[in-house]
Structure formats: structure tokens, C-alpha cells
mmCIF file of the C-alpha atoms, coordinates in Angstrom:
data_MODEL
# 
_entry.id   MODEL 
# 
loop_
_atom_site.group_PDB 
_atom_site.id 
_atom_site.type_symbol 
_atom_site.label_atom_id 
_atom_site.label_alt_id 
_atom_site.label_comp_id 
_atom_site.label_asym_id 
_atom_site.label_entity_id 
_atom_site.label_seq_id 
_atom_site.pdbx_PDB_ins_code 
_atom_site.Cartn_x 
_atom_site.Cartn_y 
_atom_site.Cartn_z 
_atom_site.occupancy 
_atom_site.B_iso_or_equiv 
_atom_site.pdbx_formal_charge 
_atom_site.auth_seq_id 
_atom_site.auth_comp_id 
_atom_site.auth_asym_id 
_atom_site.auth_atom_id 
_atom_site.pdbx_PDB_model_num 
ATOM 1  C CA . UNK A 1 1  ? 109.815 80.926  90.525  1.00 0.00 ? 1  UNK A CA 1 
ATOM 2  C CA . UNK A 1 2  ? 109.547 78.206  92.940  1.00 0.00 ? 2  UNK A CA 1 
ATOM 3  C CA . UNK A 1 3  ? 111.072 80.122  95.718  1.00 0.00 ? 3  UNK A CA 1 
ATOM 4  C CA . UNK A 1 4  ? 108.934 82.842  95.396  1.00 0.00 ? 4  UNK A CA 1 
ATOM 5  C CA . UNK A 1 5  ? 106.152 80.655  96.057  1.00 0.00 ? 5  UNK A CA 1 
ATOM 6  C CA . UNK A 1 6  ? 107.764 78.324  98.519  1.00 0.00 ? 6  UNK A CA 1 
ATOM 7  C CA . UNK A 1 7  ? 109.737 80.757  100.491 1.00 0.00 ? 7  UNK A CA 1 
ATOM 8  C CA . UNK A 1 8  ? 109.376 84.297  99.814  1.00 0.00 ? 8  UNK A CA 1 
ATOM 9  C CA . UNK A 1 9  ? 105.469 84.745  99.414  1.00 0.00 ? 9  UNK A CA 1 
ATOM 10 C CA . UNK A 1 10 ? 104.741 83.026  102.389 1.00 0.00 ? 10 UNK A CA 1 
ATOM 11 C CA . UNK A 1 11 ? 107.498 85.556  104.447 1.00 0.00 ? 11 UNK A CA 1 
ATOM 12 C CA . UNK A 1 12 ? 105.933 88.532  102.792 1.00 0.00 ? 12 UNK A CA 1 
ATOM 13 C CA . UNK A 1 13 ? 102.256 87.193  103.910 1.00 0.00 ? 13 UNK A CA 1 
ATOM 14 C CA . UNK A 1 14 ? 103.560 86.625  107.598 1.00 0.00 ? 14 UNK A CA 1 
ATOM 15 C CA . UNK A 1 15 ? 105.686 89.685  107.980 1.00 0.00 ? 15 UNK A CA 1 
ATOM 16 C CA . UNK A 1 16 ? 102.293 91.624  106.452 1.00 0.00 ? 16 UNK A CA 1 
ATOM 17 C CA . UNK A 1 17 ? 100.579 89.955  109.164 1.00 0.00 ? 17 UNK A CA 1 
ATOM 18 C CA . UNK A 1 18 ? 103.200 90.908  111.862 1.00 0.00 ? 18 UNK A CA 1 
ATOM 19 C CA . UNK A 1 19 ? 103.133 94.712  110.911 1.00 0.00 ? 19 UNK A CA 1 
ATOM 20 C CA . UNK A 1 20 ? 98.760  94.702  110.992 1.00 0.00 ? 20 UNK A CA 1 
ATOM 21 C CA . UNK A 1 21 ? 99.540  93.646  114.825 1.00 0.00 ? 21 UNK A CA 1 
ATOM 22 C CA . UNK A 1 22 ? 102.065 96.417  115.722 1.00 0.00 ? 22 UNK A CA 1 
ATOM 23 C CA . UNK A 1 23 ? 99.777  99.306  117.465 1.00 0.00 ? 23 UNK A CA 1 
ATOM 24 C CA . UNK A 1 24 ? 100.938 102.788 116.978 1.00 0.00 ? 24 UNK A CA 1 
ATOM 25 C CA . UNK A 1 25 ? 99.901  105.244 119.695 1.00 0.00 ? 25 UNK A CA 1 
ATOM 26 C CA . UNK A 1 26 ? 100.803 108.266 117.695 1.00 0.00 ? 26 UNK A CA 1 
ATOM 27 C CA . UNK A 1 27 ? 97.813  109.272 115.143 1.00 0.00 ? 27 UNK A CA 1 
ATOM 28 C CA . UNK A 1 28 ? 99.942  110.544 112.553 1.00 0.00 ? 28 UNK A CA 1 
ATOM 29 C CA . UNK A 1 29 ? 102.535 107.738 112.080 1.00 0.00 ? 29 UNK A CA 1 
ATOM 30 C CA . UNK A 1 30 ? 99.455  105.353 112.664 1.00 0.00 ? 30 UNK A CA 1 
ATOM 31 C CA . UNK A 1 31 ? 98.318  107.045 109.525 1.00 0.00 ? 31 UNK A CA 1 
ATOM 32 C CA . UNK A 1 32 ? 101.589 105.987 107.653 1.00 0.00 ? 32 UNK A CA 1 
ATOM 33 C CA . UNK A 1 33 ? 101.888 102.640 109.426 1.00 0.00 ? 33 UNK A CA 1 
ATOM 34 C CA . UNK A 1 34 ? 98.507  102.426 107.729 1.00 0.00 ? 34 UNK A CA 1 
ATOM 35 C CA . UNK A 1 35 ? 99.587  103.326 104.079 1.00 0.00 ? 35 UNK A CA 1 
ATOM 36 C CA . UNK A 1 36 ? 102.517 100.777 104.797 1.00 0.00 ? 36 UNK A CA 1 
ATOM 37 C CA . UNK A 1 37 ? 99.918  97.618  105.824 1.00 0.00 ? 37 UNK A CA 1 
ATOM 38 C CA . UNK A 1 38 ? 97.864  98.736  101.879 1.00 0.00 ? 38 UNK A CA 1 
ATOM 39 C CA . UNK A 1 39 ? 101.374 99.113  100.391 1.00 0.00 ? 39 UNK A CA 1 
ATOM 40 C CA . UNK A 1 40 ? 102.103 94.957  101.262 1.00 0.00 ? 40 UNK A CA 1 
ATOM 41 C CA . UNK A 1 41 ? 98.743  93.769  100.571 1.00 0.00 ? 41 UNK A CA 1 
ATOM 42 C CA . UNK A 1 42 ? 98.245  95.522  96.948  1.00 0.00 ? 42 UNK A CA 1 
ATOM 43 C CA . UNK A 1 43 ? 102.027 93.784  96.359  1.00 0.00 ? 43 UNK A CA 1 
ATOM 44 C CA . UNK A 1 44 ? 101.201 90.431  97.996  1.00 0.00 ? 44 UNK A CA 1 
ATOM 45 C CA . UNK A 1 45 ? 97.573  90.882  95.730  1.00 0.00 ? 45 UNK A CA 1 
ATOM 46 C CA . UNK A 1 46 ? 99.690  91.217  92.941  1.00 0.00 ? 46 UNK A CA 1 
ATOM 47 C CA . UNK A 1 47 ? 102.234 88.859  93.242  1.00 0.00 ? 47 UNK A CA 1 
ATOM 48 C CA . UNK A 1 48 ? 99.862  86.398  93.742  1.00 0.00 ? 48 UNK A CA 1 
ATOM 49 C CA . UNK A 1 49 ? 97.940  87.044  90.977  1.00 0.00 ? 49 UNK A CA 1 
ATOM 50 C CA . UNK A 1 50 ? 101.063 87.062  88.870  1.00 0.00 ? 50 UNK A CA 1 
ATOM 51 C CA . UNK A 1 51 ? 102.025 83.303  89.874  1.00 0.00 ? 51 UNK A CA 1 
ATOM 52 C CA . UNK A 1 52 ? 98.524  82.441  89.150  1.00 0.00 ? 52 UNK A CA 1 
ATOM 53 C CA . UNK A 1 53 ? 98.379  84.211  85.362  1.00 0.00 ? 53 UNK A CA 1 
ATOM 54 C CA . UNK A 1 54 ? 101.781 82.038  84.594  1.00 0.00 ? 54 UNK A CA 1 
ATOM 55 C CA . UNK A 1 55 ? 100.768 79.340  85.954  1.00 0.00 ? 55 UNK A CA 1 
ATOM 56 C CA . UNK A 1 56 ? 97.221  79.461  83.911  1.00 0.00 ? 56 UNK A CA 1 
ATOM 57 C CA . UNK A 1 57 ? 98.579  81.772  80.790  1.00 0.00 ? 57 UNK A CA 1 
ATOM 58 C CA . UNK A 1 58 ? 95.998  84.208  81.861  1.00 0.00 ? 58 UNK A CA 1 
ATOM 59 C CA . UNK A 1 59 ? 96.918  87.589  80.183  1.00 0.00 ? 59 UNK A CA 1 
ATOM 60 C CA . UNK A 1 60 ? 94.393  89.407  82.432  1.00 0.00 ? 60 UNK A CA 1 
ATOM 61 C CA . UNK A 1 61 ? 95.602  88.064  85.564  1.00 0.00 ? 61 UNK A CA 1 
ATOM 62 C CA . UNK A 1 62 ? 98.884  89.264  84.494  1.00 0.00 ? 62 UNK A CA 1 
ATOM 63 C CA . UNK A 1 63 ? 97.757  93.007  83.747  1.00 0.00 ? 63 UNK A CA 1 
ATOM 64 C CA . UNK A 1 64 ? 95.681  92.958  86.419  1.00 0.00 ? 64 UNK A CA 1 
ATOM 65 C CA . UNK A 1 65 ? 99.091  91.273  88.566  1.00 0.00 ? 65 UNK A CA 1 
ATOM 66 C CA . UNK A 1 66 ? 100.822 94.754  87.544  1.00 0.00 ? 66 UNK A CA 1 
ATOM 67 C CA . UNK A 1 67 ? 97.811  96.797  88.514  1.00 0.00 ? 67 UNK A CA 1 
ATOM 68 C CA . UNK A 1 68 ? 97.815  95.978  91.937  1.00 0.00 ? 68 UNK A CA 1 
ATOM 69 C CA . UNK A 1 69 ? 101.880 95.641  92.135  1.00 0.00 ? 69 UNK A CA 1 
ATOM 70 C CA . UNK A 1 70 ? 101.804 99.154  90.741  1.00 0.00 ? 70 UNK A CA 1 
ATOM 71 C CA . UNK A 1 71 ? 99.438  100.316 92.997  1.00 0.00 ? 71 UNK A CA 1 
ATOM 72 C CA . UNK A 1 72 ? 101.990 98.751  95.886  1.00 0.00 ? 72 UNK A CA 1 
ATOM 73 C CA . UNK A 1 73 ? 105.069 100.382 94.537  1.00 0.00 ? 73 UNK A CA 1 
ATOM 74 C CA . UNK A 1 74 ? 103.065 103.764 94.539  1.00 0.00 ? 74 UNK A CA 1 
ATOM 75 C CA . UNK A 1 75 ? 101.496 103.745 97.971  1.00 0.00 ? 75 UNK A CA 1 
ATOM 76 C CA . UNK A 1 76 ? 105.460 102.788 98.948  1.00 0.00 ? 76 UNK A CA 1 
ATOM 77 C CA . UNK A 1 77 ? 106.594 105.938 97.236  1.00 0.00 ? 77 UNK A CA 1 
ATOM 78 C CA . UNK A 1 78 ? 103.510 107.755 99.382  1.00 0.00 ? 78 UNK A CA 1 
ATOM 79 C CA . UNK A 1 79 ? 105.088 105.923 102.752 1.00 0.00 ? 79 UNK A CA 1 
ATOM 80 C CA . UNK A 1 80 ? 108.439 106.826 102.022 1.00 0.00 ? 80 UNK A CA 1 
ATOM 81 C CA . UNK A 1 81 ? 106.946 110.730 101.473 1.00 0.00 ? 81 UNK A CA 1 
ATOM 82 C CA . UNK A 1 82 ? 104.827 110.617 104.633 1.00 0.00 ? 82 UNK A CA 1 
ATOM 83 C CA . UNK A 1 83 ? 107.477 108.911 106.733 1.00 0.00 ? 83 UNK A CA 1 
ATOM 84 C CA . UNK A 1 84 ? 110.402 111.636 105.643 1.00 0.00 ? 84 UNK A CA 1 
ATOM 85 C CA . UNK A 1 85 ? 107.491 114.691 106.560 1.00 0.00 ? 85 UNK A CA 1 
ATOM 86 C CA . UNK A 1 86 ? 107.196 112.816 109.549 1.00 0.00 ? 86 UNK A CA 1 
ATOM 87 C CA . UNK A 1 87 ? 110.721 112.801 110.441 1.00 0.00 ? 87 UNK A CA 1 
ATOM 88 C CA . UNK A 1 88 ? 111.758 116.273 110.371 1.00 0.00 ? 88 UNK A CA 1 
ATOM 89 C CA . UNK A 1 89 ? 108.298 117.383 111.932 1.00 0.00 ? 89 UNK A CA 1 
ATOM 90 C CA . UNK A 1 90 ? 109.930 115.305 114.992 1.00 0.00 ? 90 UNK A CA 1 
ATOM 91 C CA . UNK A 1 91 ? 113.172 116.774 114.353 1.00 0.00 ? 91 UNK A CA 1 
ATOM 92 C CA . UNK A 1 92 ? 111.854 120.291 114.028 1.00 0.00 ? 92 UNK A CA 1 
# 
């Protein structure tokens, strides 16, 4: 667990950071880039709240931890969706 909070949650806060700066022209994959930048925050949200319910034994920390990292994996599985539809529109 210590490298997730030493190493790894700080890299997913900064690379979170470095996608909110990237500006998309196109309104459509701005749109997706969108669903991406909610996709990292719900699973940095719930990561974080998941070191914090360990740390404190705090059962609804935890469920709410897996809320949010559900919510994450989901609006990935959107992303993923949108970006594919995306692709062959451009492909045609």
C-alpha cells in the first residue's frame, strides 16, 4: 500500500492534471476527452477514499471508496464506447 500512496496516487493526480490542460479543438472528441478527465477523478476520489477507510477502519469510506471507483470504471467503459464511435465516424 505504501506505493500507492507514495508513488502511484500522486502520478495518477498529475497525469489527471496534465490531461484537464490538453485543449481539444474538435467538439465531439472534446466531449470524450471530457468523460475521460470524470473517469480519473471519480477513480482518484475513490482511491483516495479507500486509503483513508483502511487507514481509519471506516466501513463507509470503504463503500463509498467503491462507489466512486465504480463510477470511474463505468464512465471508462462509456470512453472506450464513445472513443471506438468516434473512430470509425473518422474512418467512414
Amino acid at each position: 500500500m505504501y506505493r500507492v500512496v507514495s508513488t502511484d496516487l500522486p502520478e495518477w493526480v498529475q497525469l489527471s492534471d496534465d490531461f484537464q490542460q490538453i485543449e481539444v479543438e474538435d467538439d465531439e472528441l472534446a466531449d470524450i476527452h471530457d468523460v475521460y478527465i470524470e473517469a480519473t477523478a471519480a477513480r482518484i476520489r475513490g482511491f483516495t477514499l479507500l486509503l483513508s477507510g483502511l487507514e481509519n477502519f471506516d466501513r463507509r469510506a470503504i463503500a463509498d471508496a467503491n462507489d466512486a471507483i465504480g463510477e470511474g470504471n463505468q464512465l471508462v467503459r462509456e470512453w472506450g464506447q464513445d472513443m471506438d464511435e468516434f473512430v470509425e465516424d473518422v474512418e467512414g
